[in-house]
C-alpha positions as CSV (number, residue, x, y, z in Angstrom):
1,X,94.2,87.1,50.0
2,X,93.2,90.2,48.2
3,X,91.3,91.6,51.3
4,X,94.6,91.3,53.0
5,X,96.8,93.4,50.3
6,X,99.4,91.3,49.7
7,X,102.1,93.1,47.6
8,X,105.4,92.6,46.4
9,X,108.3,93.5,49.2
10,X,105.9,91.5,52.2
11,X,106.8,89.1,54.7
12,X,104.0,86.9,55.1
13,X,103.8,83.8,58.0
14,X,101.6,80.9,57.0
15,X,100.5,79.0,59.5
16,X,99.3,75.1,58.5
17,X,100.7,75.7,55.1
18,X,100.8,72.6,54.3
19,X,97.1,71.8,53.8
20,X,94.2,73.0,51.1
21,X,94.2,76.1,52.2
22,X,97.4,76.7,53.0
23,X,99.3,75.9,49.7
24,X,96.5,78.2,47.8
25,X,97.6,81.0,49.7
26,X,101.6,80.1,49.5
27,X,101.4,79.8,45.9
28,X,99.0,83.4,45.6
29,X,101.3,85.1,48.2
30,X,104.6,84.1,46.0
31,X,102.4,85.7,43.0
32,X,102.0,88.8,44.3
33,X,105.6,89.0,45.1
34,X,105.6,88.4,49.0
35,X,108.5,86.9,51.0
36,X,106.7,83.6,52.5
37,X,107.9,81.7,55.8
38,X,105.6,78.4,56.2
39,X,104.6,77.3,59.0
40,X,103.7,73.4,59.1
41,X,105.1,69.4,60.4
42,X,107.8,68.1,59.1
43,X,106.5,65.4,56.5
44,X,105.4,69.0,54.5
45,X,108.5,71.0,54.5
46,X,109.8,69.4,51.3
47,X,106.6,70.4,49.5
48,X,106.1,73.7,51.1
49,X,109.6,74.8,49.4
50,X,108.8,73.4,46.2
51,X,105.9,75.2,45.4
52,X,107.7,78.6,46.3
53,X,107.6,79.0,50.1
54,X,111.2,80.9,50.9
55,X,111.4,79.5,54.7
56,X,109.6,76.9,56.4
57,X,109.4,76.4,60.2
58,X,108.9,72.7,61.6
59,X,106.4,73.6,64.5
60,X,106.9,70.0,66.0
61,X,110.6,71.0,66.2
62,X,110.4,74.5,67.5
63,X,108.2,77.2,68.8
64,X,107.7,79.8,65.4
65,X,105.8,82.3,68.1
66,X,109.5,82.5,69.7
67,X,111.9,83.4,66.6
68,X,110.2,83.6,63.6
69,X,110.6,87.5,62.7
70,X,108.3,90.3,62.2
71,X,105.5,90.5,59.4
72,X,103.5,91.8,57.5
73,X,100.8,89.6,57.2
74,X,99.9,86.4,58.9
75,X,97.3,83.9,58.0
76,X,96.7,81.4,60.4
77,X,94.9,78.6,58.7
78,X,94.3,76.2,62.0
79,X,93.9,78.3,64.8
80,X,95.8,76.5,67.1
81,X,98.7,79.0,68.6
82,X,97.7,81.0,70.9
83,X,95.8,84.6,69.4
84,X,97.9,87.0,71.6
85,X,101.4,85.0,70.7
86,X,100.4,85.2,67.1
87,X,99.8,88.9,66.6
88,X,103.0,89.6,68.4
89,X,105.0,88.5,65.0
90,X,103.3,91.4,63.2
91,X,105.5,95.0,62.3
92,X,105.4,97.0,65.0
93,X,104.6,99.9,62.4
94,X,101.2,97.7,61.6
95,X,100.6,94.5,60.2
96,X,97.5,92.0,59.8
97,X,96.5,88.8,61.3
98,X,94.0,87.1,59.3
99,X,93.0,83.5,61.6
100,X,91.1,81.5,59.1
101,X,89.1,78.9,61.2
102,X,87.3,75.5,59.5
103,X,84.9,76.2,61.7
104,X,82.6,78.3,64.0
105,X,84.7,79.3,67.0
106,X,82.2,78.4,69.5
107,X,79.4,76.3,70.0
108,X,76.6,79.3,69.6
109,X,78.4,79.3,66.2
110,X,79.6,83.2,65.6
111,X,81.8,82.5,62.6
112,X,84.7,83.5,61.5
113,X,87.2,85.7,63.4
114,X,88.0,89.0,62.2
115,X,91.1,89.9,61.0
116,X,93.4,91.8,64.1
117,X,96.0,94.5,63.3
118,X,98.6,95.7,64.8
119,X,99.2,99.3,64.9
């Protein structure tokens, strides 16, 4: 979280915000001030807002890659949406997509993605 710079007056999409990972970086993203919008199923939603998240998106109920704004930030905790639809919800201006995989993301095991930016 601190590599990404999260600061007060940022929009920041969580996606899987609803697991371990996930609610640790809600709860440090609301610290530093940061608008939040989770991303996670619908048995979560309830909890997602009570520990501070300001939107949360249902992804069984709708696509969040369609109309879920512009930001700032976006961590994507399960790598599961497509990269290339995920990067376009960052500022035009320049934002940060940090996809945080559980695992290695192939079989020769290269480890973690990088973080992409838009600029």
């Amino acid at each position: 979280m601190r590599k990404a710079g999260i600061g007060a007056g940022q929009r920041i999409l969580i996606i899987g915000a609803g697991g371990s990972f996930g609610t640790y970086a809600v709860q440090l993203a609301k610290q530093a001030g940061a608008e939040v919008v989770a991303v996670d199923s619908t048995g979560k939603l309830e909890m997602l807002r009570e520990i501070g998240a300001d939107q949360v998106i249902d992804y069984t109920e709708r696509d969040f890659t369609d109309d879920a704004g512009t930001f700032d930030i976006v961590f994507d905790v399960v790598c599961r949406a497509p990269f290339g639809r995920v990067v376009r919800l960052l500022l035009p201006a320049g934002g940060t997509c940090w996809p945080i995989p559980a695992r290695p993301t192939s079989s020769a095991g290269s480890g973690p993605h990088l973080p992409a930016t838009r600029r």
